[in-house]
C-alpha positions in Angstrom: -6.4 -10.3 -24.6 -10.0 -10.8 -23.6 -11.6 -8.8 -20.9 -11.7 -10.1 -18.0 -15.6 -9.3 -16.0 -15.2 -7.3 -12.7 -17.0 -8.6 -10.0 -15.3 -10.1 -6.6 -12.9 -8.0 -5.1 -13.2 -5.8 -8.5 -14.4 -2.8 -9.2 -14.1 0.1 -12.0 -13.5 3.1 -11.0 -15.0 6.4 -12.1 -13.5 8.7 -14.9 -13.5 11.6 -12.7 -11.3 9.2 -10.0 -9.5 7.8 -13.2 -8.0 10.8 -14.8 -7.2 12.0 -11.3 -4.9 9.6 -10.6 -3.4 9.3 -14.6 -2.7 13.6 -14.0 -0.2 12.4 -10.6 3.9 11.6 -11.0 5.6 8.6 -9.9 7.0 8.4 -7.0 9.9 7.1 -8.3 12.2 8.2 -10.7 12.4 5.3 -13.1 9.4 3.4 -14.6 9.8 1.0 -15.9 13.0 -0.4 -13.9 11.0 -3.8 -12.9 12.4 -5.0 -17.0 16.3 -5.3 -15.2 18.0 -7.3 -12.9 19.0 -4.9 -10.6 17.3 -2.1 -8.6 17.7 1.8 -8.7 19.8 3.5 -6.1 17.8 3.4 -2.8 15.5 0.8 -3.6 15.5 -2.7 -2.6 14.7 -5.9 -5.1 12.5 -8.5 -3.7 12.2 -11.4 -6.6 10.0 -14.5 -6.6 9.7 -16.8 -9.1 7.0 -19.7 -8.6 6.8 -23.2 -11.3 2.9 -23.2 -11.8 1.6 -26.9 -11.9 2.5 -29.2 -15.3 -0.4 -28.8 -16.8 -1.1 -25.0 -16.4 -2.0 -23.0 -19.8 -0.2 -19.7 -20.5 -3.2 -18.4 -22.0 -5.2 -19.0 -19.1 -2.7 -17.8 -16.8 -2.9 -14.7 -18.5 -6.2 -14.1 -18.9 -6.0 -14.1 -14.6 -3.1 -12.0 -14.5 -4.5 -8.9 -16.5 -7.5 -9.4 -14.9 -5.9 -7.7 -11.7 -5.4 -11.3 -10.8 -2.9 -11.3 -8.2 -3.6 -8.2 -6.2 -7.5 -9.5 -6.3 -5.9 -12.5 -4.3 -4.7 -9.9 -1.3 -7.1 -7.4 -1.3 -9.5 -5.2 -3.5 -9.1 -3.3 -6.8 -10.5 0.0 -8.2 -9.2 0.4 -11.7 -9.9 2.4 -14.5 -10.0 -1.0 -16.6 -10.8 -4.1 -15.9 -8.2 -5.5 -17.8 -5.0 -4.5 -17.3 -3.7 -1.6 -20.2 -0.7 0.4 -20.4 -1.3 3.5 -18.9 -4.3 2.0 -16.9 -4.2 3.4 -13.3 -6.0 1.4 -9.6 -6.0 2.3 -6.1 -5.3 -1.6 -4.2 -7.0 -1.8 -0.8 -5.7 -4.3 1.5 -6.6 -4.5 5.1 -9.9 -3.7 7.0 -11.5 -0.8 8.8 -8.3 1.5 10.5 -5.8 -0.8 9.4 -6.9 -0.3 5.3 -4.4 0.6 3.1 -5.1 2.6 -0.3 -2.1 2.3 -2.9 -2.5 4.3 -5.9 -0.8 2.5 -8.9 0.1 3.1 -12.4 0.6 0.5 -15.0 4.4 1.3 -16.5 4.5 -1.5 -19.3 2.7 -4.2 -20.8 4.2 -7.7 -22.3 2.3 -9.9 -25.1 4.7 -12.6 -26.5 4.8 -15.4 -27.7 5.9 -17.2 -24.4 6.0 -14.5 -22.3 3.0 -12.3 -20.8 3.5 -9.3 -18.0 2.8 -6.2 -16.9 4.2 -3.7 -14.2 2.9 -0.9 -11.9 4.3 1.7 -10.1 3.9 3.9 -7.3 1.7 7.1 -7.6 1.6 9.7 -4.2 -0.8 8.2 -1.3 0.8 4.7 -1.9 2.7 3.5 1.5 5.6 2.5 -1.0 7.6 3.7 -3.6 8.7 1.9 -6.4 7.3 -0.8 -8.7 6.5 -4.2 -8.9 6.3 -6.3 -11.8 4.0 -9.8 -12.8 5.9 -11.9 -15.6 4.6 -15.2 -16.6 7.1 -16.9 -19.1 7.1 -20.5 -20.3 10.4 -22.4 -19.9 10.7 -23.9 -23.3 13.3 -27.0 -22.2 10.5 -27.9 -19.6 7.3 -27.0 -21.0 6.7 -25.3 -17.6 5.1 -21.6 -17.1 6.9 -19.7 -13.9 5.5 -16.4 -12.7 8.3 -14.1 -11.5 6.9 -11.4 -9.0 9.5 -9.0 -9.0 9.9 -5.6 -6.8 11.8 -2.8 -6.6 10.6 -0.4 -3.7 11.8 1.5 -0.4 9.0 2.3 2.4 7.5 5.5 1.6 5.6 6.9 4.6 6.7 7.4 8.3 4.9 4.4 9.7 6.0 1.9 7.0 9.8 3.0 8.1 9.2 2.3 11.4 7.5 -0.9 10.4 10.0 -1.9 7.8 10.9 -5.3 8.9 7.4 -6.0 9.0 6.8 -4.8 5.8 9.1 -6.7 4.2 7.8 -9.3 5.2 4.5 -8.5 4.5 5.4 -7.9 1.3 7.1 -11.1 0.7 4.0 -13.0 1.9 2.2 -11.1 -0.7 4.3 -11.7 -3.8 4.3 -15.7 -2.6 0.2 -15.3 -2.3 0.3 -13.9 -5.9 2.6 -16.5 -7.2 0.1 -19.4 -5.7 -3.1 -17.8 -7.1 -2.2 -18.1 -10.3 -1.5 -22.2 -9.8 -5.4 -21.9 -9.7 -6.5 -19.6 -12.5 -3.8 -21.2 -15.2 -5.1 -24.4 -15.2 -7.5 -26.1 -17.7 -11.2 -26.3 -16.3 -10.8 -24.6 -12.9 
């Protein structure tokens, strides 16, 4: 994988910031959970999976993706990479002035196949979540198609998003169908 420049909406963050946030726990106890089909005990599983156009390029689709693609779509990133790497950490800001939201993530796993490309994060302490969330980009062999799955597994985490739930469902659904569409622009040829 190539790295992919920081610039808009991407920043790196500084060691000091960095190994802070690799020294906290998860929030949840099991990384990794995004790779099954059904969600931990007190979780909830929110799946989307989009068809990216015809002629869309899994390798450019990828580059995008590890480039902190989809949350870049939403909202800023401070990583401790530009390109996403197992073990690489980010706070995600979404939102403006009092209504900003800092979520510390982790990345959990990393997926470099042949037809398939992904990576997952999960929750560290500050984020208004718990849980993980998962970007898979897999190419349908009978259709020659790529699909990006957005799949989450989370329960609200602080006071306010409890008594917002509904509406951060929501929210969050919005989000995981804004990911799915931004990477109809980055996979294809010549964008």
């Amino acid at each position: 994988m190539t790295d992919a420049p920081a610039g808009r909406r991407l920043s790196v963050l500084s060691a000091a910031d960095a190994d802070r946030l690799r020294e906290l726990p998860f929030t949840y106890p099991t990384p990794g959970c995004t790779a099954g089909d059904v969600a931990p005990a007190g979780l909830r599983l929110l799946r989307v999976r989009h068809r990216l156009p015809p002629e869309a390029d899994l390798d450019l689709a990828a580059v995008a993706l590890f480039g902190w693609g989809p949350q870049r779509s939403v909202g800023r990133v401070a990583a401790s990479s530009p390109v996403v790497r197992q073990g690489a950490v980010a706070l995600l800001r979404l939102g403006v002035g009092p209504l900003r939201i800092t979520a510390p993530v982790r990345v959990v796993d990393v997926v470099h196949g042949p037809t398939t490309r992904g990576w997952a994060y999960g929750s560290l302490p500050g984020h208004p979540e718990t849980g993980e969330e998962r970007f898979q980009l897999d190419l349908d062999t009978a259709s020659g198609r790529l699909v990006l799955t957005v799949t989450a597994m989370s329960r609200e985490a602080t006071w306010w998003m409890r008594a917002a739930a509904p509406l951060a469902r929501s929210v969050q659904r919005a989000a995981a169908h804004r990911y799915a569409r931004s990477a109809d622009r980055a996979a294809l040829p010549g964008r």
